[in-house]
LOGUMI-791423 format. One line per field, with one value per residue: residue in one letter; x, y, z negated of N, C-alpha, C, O, CB in turn. Coordinates in steps of 0.2 Angstrom, whole numbers. Atoms other than C-alpha are relative to their C-alpha. Glycine has a CB too. Layout:
N
rest	A	...
nu	X	...
nv	Y	...
nw	Z	...
cau	X	...
cav	Y	...
caw	Z	...
cu	X	...
cv	Y	...
cw	Z	...
ou	X	...
ov	Y	...
ow	Z	...
cbu	X	...
cbv	Y	...
cbw	Z	...
END
This chain:
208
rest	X	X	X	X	X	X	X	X	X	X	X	X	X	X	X	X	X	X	X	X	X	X	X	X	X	X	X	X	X	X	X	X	X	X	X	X	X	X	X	X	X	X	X	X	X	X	X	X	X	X	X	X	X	X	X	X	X	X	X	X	X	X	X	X	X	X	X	X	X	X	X	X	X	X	X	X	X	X	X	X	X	X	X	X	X	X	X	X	X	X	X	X	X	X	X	X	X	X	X	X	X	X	X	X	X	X	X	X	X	X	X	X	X	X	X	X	X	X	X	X	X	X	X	X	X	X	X	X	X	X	X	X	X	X	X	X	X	X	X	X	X	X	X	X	X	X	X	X	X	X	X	X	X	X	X	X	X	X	X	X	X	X	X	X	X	X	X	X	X	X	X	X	X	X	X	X	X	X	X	X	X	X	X	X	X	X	X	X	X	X	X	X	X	X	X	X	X	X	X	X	X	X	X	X	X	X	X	X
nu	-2	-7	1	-2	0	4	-5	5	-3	5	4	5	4	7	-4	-2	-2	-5	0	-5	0	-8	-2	4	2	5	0	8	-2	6	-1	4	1	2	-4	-1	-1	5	1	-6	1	7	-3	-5	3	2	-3	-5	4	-1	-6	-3	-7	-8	-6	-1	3	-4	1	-6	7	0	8	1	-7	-7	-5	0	-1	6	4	-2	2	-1	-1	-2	7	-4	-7	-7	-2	-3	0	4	5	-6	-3	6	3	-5	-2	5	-3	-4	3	2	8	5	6	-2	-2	1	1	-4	4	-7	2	-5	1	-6	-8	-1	-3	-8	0	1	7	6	3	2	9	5	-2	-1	6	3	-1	4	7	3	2	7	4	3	4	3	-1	5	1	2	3	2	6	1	5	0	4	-1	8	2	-3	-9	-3	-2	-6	-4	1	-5	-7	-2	0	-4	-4	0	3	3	9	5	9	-1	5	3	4	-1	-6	-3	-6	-4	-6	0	-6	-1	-7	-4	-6	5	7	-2	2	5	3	-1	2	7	1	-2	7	6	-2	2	4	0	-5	-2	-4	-2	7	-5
nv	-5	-6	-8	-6	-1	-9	-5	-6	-3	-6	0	-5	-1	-1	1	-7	-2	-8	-1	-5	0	-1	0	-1	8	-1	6	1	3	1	7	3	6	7	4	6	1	-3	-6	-3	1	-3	-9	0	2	-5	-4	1	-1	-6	-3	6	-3	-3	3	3	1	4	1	2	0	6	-1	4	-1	0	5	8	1	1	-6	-4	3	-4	3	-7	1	0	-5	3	4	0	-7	-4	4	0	-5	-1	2	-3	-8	3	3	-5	-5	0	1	5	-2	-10	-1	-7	1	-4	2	-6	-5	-2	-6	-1	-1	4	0	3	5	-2	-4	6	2	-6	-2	3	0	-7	-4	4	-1	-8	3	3	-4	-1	6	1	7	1	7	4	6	6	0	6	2	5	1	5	1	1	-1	-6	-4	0	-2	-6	2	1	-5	-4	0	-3	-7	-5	1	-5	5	-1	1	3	2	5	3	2	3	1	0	-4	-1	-7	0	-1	-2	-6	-2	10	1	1	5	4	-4	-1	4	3	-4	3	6	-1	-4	4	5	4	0	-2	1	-6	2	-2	3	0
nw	-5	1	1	-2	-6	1	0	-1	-4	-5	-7	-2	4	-7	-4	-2	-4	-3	-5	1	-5	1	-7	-4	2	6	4	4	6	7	4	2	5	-1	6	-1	-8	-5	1	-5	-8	-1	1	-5	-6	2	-1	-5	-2	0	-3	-7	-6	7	-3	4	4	2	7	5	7	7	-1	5	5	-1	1	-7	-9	-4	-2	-4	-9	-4	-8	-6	-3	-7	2	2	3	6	-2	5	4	6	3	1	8	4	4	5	4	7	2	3	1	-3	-6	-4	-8	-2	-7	-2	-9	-1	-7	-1	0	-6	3	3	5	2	7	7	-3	3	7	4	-1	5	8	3	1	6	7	2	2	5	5	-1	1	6	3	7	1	0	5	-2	4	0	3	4	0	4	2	5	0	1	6	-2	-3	-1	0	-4	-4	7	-4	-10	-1	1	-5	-7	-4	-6	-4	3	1	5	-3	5	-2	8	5	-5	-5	0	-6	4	-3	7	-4	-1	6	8	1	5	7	-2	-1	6	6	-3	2	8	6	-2	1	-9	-2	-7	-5	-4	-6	-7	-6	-3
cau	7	22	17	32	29	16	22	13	20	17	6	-1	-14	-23	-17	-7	0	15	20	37	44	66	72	58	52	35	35	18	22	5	8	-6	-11	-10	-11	-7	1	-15	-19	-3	-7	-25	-17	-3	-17	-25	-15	-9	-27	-25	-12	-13	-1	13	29	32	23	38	34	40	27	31	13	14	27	40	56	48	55	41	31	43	39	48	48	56	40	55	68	87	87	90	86	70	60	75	80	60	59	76	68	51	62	72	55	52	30	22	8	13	14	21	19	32	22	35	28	45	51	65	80	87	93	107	107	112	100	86	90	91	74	63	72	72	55	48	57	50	32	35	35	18	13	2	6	-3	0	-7	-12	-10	-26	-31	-47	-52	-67	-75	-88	-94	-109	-120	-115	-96	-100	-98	-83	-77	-83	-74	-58	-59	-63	-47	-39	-38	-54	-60	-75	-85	-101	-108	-123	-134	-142	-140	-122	-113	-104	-91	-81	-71	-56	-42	-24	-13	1	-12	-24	-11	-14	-31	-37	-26	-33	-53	-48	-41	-56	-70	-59	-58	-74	-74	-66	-58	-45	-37	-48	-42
cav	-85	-73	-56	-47	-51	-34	-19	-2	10	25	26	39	48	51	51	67	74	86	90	99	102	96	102	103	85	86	75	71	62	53	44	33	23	4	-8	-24	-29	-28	-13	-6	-12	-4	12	9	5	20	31	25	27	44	48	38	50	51	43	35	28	22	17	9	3	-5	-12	-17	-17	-7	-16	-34	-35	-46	-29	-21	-19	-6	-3	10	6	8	21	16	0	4	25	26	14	10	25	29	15	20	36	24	14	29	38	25	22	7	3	20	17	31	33	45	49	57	69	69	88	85	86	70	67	57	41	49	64	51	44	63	68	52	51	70	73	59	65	84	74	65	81	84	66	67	52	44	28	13	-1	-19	-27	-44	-55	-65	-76	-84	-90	-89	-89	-75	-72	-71	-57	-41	-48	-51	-31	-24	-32	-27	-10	-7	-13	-4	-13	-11	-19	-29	-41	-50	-64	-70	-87	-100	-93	-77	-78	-65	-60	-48	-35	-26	-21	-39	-34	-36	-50	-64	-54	-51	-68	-73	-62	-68	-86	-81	-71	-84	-96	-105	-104	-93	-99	-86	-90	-81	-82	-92
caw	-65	-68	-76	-72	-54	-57	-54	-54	-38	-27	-13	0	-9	11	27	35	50	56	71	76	94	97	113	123	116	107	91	82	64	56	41	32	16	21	9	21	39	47	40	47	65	63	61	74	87	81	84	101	107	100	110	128	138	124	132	116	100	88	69	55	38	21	21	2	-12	-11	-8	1	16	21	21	32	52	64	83	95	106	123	115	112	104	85	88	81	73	59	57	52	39	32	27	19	12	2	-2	-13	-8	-3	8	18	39	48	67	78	95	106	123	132	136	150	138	135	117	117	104	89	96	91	77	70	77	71	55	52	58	45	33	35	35	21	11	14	8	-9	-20	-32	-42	-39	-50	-47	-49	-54	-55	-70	-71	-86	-96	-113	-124	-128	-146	-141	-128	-136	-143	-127	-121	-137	-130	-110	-115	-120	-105	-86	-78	-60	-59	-70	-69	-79	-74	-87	-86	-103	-105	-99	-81	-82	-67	-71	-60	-71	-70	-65	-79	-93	-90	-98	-114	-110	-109	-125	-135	-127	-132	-151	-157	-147	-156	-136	-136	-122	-105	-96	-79	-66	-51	-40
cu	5	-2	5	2	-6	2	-4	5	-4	-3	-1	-6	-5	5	4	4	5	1	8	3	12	1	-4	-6	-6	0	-5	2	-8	4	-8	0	-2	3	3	3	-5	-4	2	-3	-7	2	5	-6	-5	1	3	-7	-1	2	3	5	9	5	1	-6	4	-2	3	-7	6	-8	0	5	4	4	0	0	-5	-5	1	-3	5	-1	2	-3	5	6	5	-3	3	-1	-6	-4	4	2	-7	-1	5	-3	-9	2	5	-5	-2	-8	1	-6	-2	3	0	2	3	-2	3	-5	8	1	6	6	1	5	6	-2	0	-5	-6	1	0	-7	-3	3	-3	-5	-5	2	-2	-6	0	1	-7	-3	-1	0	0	3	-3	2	0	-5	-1	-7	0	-9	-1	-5	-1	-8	-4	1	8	-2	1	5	6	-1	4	8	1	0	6	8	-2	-5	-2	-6	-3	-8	-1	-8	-1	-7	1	8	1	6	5	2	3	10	6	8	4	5	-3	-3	4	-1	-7	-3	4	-5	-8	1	2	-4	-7	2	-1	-6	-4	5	0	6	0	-4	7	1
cv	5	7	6	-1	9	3	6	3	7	-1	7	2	-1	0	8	2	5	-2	6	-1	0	1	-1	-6	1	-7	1	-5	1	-7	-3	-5	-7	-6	-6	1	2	6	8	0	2	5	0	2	7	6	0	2	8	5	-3	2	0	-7	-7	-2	-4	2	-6	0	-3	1	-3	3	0	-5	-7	2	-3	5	4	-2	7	0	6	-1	4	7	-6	-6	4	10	3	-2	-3	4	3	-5	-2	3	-1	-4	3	2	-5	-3	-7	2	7	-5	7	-4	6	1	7	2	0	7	0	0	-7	1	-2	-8	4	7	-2	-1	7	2	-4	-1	6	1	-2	2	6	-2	-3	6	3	-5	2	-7	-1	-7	-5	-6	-8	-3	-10	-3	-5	-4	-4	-1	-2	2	6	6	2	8	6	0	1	8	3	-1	2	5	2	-1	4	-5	6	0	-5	-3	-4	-2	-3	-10	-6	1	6	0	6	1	9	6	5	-2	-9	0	0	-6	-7	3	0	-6	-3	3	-2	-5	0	2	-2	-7	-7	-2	3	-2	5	-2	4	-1	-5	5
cw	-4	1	4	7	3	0	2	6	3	6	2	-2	7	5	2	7	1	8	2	11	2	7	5	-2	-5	-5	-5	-5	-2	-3	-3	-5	4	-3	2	6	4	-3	5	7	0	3	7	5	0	3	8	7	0	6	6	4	-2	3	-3	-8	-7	-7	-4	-7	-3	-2	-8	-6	1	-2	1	4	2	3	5	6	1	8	4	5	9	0	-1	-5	-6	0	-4	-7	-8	-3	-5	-7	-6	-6	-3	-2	-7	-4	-6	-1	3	2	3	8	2	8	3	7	4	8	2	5	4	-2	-3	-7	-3	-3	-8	0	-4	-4	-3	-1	-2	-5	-3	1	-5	-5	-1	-2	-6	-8	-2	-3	-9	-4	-5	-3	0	-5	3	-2	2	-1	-7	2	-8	-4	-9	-3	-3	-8	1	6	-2	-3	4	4	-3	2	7	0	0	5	8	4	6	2	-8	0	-4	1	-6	4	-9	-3	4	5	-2	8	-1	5	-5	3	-4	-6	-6	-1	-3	-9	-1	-1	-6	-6	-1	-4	-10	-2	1	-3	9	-1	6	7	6	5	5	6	4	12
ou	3	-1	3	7	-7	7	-8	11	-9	0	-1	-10	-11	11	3	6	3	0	8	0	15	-1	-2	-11	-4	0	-5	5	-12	7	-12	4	-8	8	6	3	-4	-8	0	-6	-9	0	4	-5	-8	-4	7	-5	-4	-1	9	9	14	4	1	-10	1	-3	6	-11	10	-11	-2	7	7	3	6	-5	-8	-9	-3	-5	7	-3	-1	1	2	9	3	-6	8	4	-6	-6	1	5	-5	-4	4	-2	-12	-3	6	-3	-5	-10	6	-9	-6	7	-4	4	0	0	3	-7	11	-3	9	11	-2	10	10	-8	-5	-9	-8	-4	-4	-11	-6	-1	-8	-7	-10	-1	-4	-9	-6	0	-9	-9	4	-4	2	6	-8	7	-5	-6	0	-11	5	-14	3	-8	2	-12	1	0	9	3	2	9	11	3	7	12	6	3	7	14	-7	-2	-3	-10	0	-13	4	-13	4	-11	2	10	-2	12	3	1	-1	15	5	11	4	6	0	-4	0	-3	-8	-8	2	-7	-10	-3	-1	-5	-12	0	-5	-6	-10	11	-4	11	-5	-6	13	6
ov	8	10	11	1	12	2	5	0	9	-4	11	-3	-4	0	13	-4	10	-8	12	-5	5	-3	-6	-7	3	-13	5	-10	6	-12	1	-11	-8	-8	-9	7	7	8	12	4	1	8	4	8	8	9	4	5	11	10	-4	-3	1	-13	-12	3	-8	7	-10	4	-7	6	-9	9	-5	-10	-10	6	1	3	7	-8	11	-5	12	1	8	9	-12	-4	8	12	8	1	-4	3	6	-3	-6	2	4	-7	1	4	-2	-5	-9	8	11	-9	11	-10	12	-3	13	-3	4	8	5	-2	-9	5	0	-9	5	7	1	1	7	2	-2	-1	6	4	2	2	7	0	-5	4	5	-4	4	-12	2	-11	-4	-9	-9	-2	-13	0	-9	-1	-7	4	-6	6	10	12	8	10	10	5	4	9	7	4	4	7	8	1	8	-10	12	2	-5	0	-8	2	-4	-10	-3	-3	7	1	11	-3	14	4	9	-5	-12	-5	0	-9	-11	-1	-3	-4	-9	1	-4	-5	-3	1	0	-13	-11	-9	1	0	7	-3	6	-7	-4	4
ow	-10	6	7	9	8	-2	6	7	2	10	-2	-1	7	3	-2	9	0	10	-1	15	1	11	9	1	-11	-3	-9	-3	-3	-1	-2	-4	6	-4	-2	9	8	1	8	10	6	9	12	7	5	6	10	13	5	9	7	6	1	4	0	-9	-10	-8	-1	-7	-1	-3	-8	-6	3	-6	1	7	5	7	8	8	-4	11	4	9	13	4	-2	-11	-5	-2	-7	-13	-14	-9	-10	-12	-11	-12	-5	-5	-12	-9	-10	-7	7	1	2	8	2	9	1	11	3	11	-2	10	3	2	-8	-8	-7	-2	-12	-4	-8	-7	-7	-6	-7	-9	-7	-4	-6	-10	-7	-7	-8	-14	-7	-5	-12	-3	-9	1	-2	-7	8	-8	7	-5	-8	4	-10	-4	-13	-1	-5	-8	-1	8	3	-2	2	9	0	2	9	5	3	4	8	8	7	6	-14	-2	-6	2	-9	8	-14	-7	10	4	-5	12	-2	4	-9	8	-9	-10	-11	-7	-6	-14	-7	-4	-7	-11	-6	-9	-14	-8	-2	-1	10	-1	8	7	9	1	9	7	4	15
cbu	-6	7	2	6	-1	-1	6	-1	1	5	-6	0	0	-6	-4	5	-3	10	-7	8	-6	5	6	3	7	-9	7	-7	7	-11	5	-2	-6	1	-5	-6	1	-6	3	9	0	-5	7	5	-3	3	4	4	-2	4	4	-5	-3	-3	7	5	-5	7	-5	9	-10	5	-6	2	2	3	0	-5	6	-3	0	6	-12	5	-8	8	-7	-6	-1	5	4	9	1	-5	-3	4	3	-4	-5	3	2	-4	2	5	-6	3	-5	-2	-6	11	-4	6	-6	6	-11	13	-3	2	-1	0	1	3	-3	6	10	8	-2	-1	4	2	-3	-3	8	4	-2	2	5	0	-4	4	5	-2	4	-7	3	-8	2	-2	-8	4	-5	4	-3	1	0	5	-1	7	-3	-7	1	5	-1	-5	0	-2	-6	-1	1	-5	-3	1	0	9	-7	4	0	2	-4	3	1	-5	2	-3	7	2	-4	9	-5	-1	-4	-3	4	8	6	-6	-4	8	1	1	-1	8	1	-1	6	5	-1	-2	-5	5	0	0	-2	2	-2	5	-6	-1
cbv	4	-1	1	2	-9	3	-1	6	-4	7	-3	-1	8	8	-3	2	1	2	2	-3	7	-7	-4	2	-6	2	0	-3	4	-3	1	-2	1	-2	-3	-4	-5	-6	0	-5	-9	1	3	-7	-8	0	1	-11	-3	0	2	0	8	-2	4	2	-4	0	0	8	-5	2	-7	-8	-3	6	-1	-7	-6	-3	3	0	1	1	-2	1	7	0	7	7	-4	-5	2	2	-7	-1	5	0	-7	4	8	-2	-2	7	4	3	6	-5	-2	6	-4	8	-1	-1	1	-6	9	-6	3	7	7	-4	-2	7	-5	2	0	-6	-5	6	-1	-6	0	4	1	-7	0	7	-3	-7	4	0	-8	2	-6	0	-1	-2	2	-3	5	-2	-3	3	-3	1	-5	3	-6	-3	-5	-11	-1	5	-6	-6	3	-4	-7	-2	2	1	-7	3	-5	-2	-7	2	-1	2	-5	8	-3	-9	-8	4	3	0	-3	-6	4	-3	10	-2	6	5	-3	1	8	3	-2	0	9	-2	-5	4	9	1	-1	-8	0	7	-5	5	-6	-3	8	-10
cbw	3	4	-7	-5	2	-4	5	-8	5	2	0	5	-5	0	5	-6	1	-5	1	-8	1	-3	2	6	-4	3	-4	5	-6	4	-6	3	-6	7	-6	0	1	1	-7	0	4	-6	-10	2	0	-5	-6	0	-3	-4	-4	7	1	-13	-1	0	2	2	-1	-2	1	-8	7	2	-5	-3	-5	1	2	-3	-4	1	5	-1	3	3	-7	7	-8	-3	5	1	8	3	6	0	6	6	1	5	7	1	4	3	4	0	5	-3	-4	-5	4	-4	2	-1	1	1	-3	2	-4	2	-8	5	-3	-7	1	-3	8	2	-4	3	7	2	-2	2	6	0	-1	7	5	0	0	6	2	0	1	1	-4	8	-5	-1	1	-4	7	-9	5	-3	5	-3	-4	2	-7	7	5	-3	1	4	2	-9	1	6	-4	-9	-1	4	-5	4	11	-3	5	-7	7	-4	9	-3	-1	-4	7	-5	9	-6	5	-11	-4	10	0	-1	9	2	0	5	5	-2	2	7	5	-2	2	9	-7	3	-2	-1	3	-4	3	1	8	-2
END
């Protein structure tokens, strides 16, 4: 497996909310940490519930790492074709975050906008909420598994320590289970270093 397919990023620390009001048109902005597609559509459905009466519900996610496309979605949820839901993951696509869905839930207020009207408003009002957003970095993480015997494992705790682990257990029966969570851009290292100082006497693998 290919390390430098790893990548540390920013994410939404927590969810958030604004609210602004264009020409009589009320505009409600939630954004939300979602680390997956179905994550995204939780939140969409979410929010749609939230807010039965609302004309509109148009949004836009990168459910994942920045920069795949596969992560992208939008939708102008029955606005102008191309007016909101692009222009919205434009402006999550410039910030830079992953796993971030925002949702734009438009109250309509009498004043039609126009086309370009639209895309100002959901762009612009995404962009005022995404100054509110807290982000943190997130760690890619990987599993290992691996087995080795009972002299070998403070060996092996002395090595993982000084790596960024997430979880760790470890099952005793006549050899040590490992199993074993930690950050994805180390665990090539991580498990050379295991097999060099247990002389491959400890087996350690990638889960599958």
């Amino acid at each position: 497996m290919n390390q430098t397919e790893y990548t540390a990023y920013f994410v939404p620390k927590a969810p958030i909310s604004y609210e602004t009001v264009i020409k009589k048109s009320r505009f409600i902005v939630d954004i939300a940490p979602t680390p997956d597609v179905a994550a995204a559509k939780q939140f969409i459905a979410g929010i749609k519930q939230k807010y039965p009466n609302a004309g509109h519900h148009c949004w836009a996610h990168v459910a994942g790492i920045p920069n795949g496309s596969h992560v992208f979605g939008f939708s102008d949820d029955g606005e102008p074709n191309g007016t909101a839901g692009k222009p919205m993951l434009n402006v999550l696509v410039g910030s830079g975050l992953g796993d971030i869905c925002a949702v734009v839930t438009r109250y309509f207020g009498g004043i039609k906008l126009g086309t370009g009207g639209l895309v100002r408003a959901y762009g612009g009002c995404l962009s005022n909420a995404m100054q509110l957003v807290e982000k943190v970095d997130k760690i890619p993480e990987l599993s290992i598994v691996g087995e080795s015997s009972y002299a070998h494992q403070s060996i092996i705790e002395q090595i993982l320590e000084a790596y960024e682990i997430m979880y760790i257990d470890k099952q005793y029966s006549d050899k040590v289970i490992w199993s074993v969570k930690m950050d994805a851009r180390k665990v090539k290292d991580a498990i050379k270093q295991i097999i060099d100082r247990t002389s491959a006497n400890a087996i350690f693998e990638i889960e599958d």
